[in-house]
C-alpha positions as CSV (number, residue, x, y, z in Angstrom):
1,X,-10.9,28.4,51.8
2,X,-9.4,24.9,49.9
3,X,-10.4,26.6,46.7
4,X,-7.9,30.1,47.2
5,X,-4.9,27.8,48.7
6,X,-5.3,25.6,45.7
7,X,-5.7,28.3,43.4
8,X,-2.3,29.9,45.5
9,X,-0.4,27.0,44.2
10,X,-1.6,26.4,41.1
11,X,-0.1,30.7,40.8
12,X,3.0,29.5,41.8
13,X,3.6,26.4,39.7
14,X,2.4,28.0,36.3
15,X,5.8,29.9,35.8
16,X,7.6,25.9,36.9
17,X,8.8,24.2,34.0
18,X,7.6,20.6,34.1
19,X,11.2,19.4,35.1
20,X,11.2,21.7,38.0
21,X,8.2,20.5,39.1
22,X,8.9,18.7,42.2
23,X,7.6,16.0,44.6
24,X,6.6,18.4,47.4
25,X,4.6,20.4,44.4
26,X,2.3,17.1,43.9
27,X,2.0,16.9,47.8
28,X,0.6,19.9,47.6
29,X,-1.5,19.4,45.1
30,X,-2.8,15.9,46.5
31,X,-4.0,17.5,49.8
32,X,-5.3,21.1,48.7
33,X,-7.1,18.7,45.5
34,X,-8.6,16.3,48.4
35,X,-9.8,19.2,50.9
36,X,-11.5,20.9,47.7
37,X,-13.8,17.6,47.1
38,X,-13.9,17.2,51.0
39,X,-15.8,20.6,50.6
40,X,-17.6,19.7,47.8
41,X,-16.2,22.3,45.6
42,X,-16.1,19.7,42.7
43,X,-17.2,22.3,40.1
44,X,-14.2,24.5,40.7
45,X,-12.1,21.5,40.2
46,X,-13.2,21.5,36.5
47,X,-12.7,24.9,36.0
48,X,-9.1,24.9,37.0
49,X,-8.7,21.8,34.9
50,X,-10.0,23.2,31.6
51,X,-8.3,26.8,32.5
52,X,-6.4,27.7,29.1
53,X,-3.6,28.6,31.5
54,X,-2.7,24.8,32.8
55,X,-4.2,23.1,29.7
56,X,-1.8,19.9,29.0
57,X,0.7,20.6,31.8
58,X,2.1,19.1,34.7
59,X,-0.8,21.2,36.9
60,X,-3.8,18.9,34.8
61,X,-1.6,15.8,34.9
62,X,-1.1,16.4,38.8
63,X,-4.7,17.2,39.8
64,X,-6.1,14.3,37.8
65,X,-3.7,12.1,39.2
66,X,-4.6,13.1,42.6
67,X,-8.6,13.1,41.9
68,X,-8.9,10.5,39.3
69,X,-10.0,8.0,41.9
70,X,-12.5,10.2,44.0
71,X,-14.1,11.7,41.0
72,X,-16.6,8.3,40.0
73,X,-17.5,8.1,43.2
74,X,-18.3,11.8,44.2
75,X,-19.5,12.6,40.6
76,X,-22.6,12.4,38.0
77,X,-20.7,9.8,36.1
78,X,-22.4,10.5,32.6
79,X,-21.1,14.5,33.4
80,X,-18.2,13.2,34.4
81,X,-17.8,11.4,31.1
82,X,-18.3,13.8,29.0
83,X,-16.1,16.1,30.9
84,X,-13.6,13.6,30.6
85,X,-13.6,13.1,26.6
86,X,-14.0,17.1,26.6
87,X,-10.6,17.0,28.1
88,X,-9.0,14.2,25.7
89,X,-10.1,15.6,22.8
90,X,-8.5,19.2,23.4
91,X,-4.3,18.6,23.5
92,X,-2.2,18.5,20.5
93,X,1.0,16.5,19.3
94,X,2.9,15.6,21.9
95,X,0.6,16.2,24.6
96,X,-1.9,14.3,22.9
97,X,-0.9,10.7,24.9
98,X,0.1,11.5,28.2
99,X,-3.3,12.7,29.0
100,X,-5.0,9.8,27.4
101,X,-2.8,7.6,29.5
102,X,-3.7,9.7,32.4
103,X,-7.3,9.6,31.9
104,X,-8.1,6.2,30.7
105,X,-8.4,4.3,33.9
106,X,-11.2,7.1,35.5
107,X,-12.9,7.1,32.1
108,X,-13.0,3.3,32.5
109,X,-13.9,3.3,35.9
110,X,-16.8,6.3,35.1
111,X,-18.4,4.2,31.9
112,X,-18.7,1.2,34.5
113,X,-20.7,2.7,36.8
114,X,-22.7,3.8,34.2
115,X,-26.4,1.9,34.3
116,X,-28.0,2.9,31.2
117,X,-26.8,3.6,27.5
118,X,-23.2,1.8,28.0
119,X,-23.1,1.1,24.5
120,X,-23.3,4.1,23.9
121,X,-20.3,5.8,26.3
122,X,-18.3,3.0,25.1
123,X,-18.7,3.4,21.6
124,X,-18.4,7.3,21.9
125,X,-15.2,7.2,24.2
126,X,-13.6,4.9,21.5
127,X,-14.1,6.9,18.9
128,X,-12.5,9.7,20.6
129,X,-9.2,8.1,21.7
130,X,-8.9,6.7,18.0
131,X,-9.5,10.2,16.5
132,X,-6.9,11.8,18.6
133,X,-4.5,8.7,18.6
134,X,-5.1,8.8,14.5
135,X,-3.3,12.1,14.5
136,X,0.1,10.7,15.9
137,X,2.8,9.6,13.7
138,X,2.7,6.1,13.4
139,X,6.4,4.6,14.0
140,X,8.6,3.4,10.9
141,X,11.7,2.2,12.3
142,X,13.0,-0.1,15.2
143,X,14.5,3.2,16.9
144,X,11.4,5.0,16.4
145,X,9.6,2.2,18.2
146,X,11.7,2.0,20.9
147,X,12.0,6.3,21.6
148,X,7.9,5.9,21.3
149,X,8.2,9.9,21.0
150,X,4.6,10.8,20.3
151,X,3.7,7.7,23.0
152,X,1.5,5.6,20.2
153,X,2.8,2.6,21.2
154,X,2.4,3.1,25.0
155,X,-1.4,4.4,23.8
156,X,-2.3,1.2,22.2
157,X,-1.0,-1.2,24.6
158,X,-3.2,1.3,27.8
159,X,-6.4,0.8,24.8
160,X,-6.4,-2.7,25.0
161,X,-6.3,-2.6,28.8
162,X,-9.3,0.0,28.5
163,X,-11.2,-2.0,26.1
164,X,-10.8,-5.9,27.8
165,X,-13.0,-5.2,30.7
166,X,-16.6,-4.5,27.4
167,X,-15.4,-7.5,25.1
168,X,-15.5,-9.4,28.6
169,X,-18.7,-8.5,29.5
170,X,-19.8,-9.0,26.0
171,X,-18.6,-12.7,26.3
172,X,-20.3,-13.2,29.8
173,X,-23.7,-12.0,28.9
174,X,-25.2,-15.7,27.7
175,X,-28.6,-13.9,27.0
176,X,-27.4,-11.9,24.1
177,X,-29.5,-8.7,25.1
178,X,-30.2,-5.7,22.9
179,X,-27.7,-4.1,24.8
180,X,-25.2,-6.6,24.7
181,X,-25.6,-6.6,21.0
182,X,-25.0,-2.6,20.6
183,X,-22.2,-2.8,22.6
184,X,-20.5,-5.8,20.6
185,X,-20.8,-3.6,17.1
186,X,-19.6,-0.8,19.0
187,X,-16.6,-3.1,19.6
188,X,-16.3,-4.5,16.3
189,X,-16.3,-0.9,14.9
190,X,-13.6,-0.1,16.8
191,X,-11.8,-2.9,16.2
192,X,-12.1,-1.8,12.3
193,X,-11.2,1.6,12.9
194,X,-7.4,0.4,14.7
195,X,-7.1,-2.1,11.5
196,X,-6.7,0.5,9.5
197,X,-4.9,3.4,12.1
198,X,-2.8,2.8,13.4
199,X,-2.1,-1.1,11.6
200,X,-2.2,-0.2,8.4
201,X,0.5,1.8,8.1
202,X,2.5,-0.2,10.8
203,X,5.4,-1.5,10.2
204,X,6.3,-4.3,12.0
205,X,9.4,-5.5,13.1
206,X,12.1,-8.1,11.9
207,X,13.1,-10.7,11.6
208,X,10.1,-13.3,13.4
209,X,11.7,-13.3,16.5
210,X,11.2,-10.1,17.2
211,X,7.8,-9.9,17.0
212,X,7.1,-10.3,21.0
213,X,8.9,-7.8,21.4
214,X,6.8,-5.4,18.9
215,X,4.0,-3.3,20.6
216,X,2.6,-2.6,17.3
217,X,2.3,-6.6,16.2
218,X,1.3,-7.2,20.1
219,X,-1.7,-4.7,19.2
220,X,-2.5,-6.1,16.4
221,X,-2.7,-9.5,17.7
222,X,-5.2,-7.7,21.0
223,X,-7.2,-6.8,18.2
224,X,-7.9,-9.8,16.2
225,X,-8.3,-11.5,19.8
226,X,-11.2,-9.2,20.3
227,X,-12.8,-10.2,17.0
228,X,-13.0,-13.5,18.3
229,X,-14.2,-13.1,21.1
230,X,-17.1,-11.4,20.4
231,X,-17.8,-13.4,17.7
232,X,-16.7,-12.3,14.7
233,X,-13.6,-15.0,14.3
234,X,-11.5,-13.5,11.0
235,X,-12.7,-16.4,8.6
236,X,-16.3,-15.3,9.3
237,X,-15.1,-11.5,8.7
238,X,-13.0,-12.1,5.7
239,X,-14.5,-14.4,4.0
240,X,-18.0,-12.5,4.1
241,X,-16.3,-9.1,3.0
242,X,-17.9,-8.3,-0.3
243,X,-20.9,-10.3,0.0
244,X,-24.4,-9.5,-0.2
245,X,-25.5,-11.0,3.2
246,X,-23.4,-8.9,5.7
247,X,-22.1,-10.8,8.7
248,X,-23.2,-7.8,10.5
249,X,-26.6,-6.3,11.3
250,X,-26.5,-3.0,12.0
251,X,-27.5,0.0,9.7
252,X,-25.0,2.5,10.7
253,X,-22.1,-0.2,10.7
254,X,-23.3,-1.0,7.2
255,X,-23.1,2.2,5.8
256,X,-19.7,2.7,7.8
257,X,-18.4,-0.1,6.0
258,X,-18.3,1.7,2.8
259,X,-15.7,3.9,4.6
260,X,-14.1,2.1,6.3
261,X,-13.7,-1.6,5.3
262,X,-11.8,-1.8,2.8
263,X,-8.9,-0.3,3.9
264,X,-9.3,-2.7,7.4
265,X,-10.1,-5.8,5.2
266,X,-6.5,-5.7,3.6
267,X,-4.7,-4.8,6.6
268,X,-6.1,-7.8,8.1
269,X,-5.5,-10.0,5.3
270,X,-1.8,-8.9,5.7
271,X,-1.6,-9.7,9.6
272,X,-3.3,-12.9,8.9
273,X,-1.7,-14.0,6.0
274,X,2.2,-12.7,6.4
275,X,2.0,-12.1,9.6
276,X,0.6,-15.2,10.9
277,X,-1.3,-14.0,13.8
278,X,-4.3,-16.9,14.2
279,X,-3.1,-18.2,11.1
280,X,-4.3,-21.5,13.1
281,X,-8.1,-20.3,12.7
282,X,-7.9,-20.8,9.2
283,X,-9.7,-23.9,7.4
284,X,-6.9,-26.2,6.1
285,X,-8.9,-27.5,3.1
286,X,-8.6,-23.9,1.4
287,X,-6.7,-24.6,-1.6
288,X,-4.2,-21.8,-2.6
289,X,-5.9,-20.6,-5.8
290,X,-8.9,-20.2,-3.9
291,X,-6.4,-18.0,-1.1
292,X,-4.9,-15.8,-4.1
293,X,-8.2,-14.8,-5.4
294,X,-9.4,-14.3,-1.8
295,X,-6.6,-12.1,-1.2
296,X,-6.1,-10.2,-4.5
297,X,-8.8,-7.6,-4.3
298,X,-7.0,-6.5,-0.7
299,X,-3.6,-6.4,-3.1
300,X,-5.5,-4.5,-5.0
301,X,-6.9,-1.5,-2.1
302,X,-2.9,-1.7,-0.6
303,X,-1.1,-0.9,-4.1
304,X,-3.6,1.9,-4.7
305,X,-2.2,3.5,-1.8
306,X,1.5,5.6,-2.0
307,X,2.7,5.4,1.4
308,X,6.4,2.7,1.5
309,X,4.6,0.6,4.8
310,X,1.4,0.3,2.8
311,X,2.8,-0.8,-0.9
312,X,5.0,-2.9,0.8
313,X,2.3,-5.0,2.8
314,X,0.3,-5.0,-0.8
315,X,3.9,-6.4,-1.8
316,X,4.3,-8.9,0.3
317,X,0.9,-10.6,0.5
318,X,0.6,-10.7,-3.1
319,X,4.5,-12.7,-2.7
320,X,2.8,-14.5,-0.1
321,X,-0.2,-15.7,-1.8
322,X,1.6,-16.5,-5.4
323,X,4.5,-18.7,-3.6
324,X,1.2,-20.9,-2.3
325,X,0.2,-21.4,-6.1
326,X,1.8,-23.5,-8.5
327,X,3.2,-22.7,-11.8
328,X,0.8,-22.3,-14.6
329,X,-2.2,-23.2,-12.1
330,X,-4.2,-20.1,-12.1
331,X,-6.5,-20.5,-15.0
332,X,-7.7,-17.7,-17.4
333,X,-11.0,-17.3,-16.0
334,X,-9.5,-15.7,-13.1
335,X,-8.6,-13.0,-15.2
336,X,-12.6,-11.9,-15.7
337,X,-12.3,-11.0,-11.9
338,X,-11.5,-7.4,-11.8
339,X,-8.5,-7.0,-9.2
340,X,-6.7,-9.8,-11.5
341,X,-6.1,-7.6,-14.3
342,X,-5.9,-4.4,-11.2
343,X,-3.2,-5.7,-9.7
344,X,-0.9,-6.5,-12.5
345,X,-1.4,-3.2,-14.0
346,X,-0.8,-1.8,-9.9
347,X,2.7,-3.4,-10.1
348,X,3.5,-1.7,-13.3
349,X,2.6,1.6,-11.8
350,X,4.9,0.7,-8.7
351,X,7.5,-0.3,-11.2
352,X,7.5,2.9,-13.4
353,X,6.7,5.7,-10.4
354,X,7.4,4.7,-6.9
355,X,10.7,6.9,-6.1
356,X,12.1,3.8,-3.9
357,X,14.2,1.4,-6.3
358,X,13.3,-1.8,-3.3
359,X,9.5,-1.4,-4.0
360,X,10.4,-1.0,-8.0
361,X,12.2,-3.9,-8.2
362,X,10.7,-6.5,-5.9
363,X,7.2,-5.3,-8.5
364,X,9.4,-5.7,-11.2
365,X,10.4,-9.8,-9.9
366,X,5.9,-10.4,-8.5
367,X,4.8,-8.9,-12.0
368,X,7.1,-12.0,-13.4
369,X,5.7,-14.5,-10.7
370,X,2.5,-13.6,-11.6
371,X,2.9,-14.0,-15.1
372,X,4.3,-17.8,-14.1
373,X,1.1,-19.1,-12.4
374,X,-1.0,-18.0,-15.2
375,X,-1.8,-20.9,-17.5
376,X,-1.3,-20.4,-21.7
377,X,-4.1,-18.2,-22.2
378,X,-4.0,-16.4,-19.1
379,X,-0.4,-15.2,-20.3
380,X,-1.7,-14.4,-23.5
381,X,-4.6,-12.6,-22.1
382,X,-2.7,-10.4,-19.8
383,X,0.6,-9.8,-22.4
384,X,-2.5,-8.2,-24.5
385,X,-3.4,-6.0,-21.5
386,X,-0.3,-4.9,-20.5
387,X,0.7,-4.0,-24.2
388,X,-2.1,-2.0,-24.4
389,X,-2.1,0.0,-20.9
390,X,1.5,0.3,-20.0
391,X,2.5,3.0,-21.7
392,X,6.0,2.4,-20.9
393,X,8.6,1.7,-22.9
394,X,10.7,-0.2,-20.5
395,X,7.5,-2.7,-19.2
396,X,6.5,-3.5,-23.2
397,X,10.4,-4.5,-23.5
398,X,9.6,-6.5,-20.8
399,X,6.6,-8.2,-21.7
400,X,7.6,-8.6,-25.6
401,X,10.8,-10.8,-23.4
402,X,8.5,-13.0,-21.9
403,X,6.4,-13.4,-25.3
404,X,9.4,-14.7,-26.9
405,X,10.4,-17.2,-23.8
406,X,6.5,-18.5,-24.4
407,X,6.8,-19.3,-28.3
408,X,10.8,-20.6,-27.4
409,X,8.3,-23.1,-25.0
410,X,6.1,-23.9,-27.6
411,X,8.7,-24.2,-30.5
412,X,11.0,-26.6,-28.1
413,X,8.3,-28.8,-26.9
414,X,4.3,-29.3,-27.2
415,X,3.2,-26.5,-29.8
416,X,0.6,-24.2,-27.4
417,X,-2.0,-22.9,-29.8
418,X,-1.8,-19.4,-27.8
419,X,1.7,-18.9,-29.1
420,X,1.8,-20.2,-32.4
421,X,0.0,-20.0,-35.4
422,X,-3.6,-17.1,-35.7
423,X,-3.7,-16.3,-31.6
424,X,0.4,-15.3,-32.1
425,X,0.0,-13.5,-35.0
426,X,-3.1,-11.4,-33.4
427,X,-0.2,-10.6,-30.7
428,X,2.3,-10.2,-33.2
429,X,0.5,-7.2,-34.4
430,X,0.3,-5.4,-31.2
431,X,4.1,-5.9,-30.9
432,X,5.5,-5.2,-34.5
433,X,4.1,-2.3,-35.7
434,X,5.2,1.4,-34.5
435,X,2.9,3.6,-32.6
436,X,3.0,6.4,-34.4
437,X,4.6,5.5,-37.9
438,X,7.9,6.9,-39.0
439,X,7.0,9.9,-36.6
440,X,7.4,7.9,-33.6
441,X,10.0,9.1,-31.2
442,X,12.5,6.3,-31.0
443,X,14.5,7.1,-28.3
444,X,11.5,7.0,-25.9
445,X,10.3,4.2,-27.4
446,X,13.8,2.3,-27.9
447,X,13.6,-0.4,-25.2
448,X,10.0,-1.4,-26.8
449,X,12.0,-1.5,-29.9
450,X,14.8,-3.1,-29.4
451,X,12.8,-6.0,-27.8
452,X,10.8,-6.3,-31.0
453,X,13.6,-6.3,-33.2
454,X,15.3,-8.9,-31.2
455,X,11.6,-11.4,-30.9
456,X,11.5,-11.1,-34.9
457,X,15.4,-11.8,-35.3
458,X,14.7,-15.1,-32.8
459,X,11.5,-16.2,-35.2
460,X,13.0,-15.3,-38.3
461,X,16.0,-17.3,-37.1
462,X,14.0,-20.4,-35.4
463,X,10.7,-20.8,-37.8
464,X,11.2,-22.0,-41.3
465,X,9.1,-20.7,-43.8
466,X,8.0,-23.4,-45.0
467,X,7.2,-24.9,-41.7
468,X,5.5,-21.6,-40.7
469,X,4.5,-22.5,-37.0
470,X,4.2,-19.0,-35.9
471,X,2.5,-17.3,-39.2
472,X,5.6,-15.2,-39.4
473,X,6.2,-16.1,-42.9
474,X,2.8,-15.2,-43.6
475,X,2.5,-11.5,-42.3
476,X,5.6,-10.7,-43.4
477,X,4.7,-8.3,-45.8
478,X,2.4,-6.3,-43.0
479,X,5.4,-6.4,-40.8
480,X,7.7,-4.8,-43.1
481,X,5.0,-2.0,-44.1
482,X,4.1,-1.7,-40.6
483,X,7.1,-1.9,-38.9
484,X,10.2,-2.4,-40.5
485,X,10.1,0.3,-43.7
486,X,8.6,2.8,-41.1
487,X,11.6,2.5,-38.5
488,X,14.4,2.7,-41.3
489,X,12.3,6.2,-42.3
490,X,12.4,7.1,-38.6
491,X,15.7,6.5,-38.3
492,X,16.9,8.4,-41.0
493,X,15.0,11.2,-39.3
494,X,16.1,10.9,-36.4
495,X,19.6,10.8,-37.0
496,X,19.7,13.8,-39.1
497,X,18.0,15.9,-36.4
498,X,20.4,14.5,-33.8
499,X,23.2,15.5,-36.0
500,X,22.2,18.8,-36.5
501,X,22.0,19.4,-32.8
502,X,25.8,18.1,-32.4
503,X,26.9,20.4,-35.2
504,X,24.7,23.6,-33.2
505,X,26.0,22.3,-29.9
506,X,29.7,22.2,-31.3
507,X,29.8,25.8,-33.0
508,X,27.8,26.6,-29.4
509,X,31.2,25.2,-27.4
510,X,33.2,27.4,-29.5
511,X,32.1,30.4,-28.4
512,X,31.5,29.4,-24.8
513,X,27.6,30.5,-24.3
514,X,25.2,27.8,-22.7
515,X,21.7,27.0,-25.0
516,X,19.4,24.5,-25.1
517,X,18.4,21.3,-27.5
518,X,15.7,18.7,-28.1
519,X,16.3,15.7,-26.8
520,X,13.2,12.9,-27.3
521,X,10.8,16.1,-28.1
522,X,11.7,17.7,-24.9
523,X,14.0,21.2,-24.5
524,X,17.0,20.7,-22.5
525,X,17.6,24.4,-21.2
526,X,20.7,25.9,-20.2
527,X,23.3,22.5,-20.5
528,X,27.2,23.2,-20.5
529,X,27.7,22.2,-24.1
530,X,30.1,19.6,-22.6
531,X,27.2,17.7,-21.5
532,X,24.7,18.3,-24.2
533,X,27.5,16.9,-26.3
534,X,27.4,13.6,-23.9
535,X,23.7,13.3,-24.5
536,X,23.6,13.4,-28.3
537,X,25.7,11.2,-28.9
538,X,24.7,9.0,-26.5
539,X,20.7,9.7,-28.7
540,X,22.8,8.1,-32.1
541,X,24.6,5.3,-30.5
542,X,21.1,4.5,-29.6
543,X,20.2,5.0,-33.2
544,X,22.9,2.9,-34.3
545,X,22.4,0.3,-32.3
546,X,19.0,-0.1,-33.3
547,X,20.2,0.4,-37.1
548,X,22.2,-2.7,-36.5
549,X,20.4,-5.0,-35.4
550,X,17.5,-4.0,-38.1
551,X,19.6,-4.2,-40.8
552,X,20.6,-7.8,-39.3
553,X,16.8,-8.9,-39.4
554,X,16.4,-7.9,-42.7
555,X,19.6,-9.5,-43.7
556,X,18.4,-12.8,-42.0
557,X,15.1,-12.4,-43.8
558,X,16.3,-12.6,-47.3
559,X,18.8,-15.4,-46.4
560,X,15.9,-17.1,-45.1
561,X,13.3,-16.2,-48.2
562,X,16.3,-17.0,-50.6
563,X,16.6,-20.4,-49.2
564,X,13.0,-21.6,-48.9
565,X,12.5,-20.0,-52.9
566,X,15.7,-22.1,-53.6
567,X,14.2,-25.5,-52.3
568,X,11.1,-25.2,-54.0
569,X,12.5,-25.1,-57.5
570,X,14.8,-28.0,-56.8
């Protein structure tokens, strides 16, 4: 009989929207729910439940709410369990959190009461709330936060309420059972699993004042609290990451840790380290060269990713770590570790291809910081490195700029053996020469150029030849053949093709049809003439500005040449 009148309303409130659903609807629901367990008709509860017709809607949120309590007492609790997680793991999208909220405290109360295998509910009733809560968009913006639409925030702060009651009874058992031990790794894998998702992608809020007020930075904070306390304090994680010896014992963590780690590792280097959270825990006596290289294979896994949060917090701990360092500290043997020469060439890809010009230009200003902690022949080891991966114009330009502010260094004060005399010339090379001869598309190439031109005007112009500190004067004649004689040859080329393409684009104008030119050995299709007229031009002022300043280097050279001959026959 309680199972037809609840089945009666249940009929009538499937065609109720859930704002129509009113209080005398839940009464309803509360006593026909109550009289059906009274009966013992617990199985027919289920059924309604995980009918496709009231799946995620007020009906489920209503019965639970009204049986959640009775059902660990009345129930098998491992059926129970599983019945529960069978219903967790079935909404979608929006629906996803307010059944979790619903059914967290029965599922807590359920693995409780459980007597054997608790580990093992725990661990698997974690893993299913992080699988469906690693579907939900994580929250970018302050607004977003605070309008919690897909109810992440509200999920994480209910987890951590879930989850205190284990790490508590991890911390109380003093005999360190078998048991006890499972259920700690199960911990500590979850613990992994919300470093990277929802906290990696995080973005927390600003400025520092905020933070109590961030649900996202609270969690985070939960979390790194739980390491602790069950004995896995960060320094002991972090610093052990990589290592041979785990600080773990487990087989199946192990080989999760491949997976997983890495991506966890950085995102709690970044909480840690820019964040702050238990900063405290952290050994004083570190030095910060020591921090850096501690921290840049973490750069390294963040700046491999795309997403804005995630290149940002590879951003800013790298910022974080090089302000700690001094200038010219970081000695070249650092550059044999891996992520040292990564990480650079990371920022360069960040520079060149990340669509938002923040992120471009705050790589553009750590690339430079980094180069400043680097001592002589670190500079010199990564200038070589970056010449020869960049590929982009634009980066060479800017590396060939901070070759010449090293020789200007050595010129003006103590003479650095990396940046005078064989080691210079060696870099020299790399520098003066033109990639592919006369053939070598200039106007792609003409920041790299330009740069070049300008370092040889500045030696040409500060080294005598008979001094000869930088080996200029000797390599002169490889530089012209190399370098010099090809571009005037390119040039020359290249000018005449541009001018052809005017002439075509002009004679095009006249009779008013659209057509297409090659511009930097791509077609430009279907261009007003107006504006293909624009570009060309724009191509020889280019040329001619490179012209110039060539024909000023050579100009300086023989003034230069001329002099020296003219002292040495006096």
């Amino acid at each position: 009989m309680a199972v037809e009148e609840l089945q009666s309303i249940i009929k009538r409130c499937q065609i109720l929207e859930e704002q129509d659903f009113k209080e005398e609807d839940f009464g309803l629901f509360q006593l026909a729910g109550q009289r059906c367990l009274d009966e013992g008709h617990i199985d027919q509860l289920f059924e309604i439940i995980q009918n496709e017709k009231n799946k995620v809607s007020t009906i489920v949120v209503c019965t639970f709410q009204s049986l959640a309590r009775s059902f660990p007492v009345l129930c098998n609790p491992k059926e129970l369990l599983l019945g529960l997680l069978e219903l967790i793991e079935e909404p979608s999208g929006k629906q996803i959190s307010p059944v979790i909220l619903l059914l967290l405290r029965p599922l807590q109360t359920v693995i409780q009461k459980l007597r054997h295998n608790r580990a093992y509910s725990v661990g698997l009733a974690l893993s299913t709330l992080w699988s469906q809560l690693s579907v939900l968009p994580v929250p970018y913006t302050q607004g977003q936060m605070q309008a919690d639409e897909y109810g992440l925030c509200q999920c994480c702060e209910a987890l951590v309420e879930f989850t205190k009651p284990f790490v508590e009874e991890v911390t109380g058992d003093e005999e360190n059972s078998v048991e006890n031990e499972k259920l700690k790794d199960e911990l500590l894998k979850f613990c992994f699993k919300s470093l990277k998702c929802p906290l990696l992608t995080a973005q927390f809020l600003e400025p520092p004042e905020q933070a109590d007020t961030d649900p996202l930075r609270r969690f985070a904070a939960e979390i790194i609290g739980f390491l602790s306390a069950i004995g896995y304090p960060f320094p002991k994680v972090i610093f052990n990451h990589g290592r041979k010896k785990k600080t773990w014992d487990y087989l199946e963590f192990e080989e999760e840790e491949d997976k997983q780690l890495s991506d966890s590792m950085a995102s709690l280097a970044y909480l840690v380290f820019v964040q702050g959270i238990s900063i405290d825990q952290l050994p004083m006596v570190l030095s910060p060269s020591y921090l850096l290289q501690f921290n840049m294979g973490h750069i390294e896994v963040l700046l491999q990713r795309t997403e804005e949060s995630v290149l940002s917090k590879g951003l800013d701990l790298l910022e974080n770590s090089l302000l700690r360092t001094e200038d010219s500290s970081l000695l070249h043997q650092c550059l044999e570790i891996k992520s040292f020469l990564t990480v650079p060439q990371g920022l360069v890809k960040v520079m060149t291809l990340c669509p938002i010009e923040t992120l471009r230009k705050k790589s553009l200003a750590l690339l430079q910081l980094y180069i400043n902690k680097l001592d002589s022949q670190g500079k010199y080891t990564l200038f070589r490195c970056l010449l020869n991966t960049s590929n982009h114009s634009g980066v060479e330009a800017f590396i060939i700029q901070n070759i010449k502010n090293q020789i200007d260094m050595s010129l003006k004060g103590t003479p650095n053996k990396w940046f005078t005399g064989p080691q210079l010339v060696s870099l020299l090379h790399l520098v003066l020469f033109l990639p592919e001869g006369a053939e070598t598309d200039l106007l792609q190439n003409s920041d790299r150029i330009m740069a070049s031109l300008n370092l040889l005007r500045y030696l040409v112009i500060k080294d005598n030849e008979n001094d000869n500190q930088t080996g200029l004067w000797t390599e002169l004649e490889k530089i012209e053949n190399n370098f010099l004689k090809p571009l005037h040859t390119g040039l020359n080329m290249s000018k005449a093709h541009y001018e052809a393409e005017i002439k075509n684009s002009q004679e095009v104008q006249k009779s008013k049809d659209l057509c297409s030119v090659t511009v930097g050995g791509e077609e430009i299709p279907n261009m007003p003439p107006e504006m293909q007229l624009k570009v060309l031009h724009s191509a020889l002022f280019t040329f001619d500005l490179i012209e110039s300043v060539l024909a000023r280097v050579e100009e300086l050279i023989e003034i230069k040449t001329k002099s020296t001959s003219d002292e040495n026959m006096r």
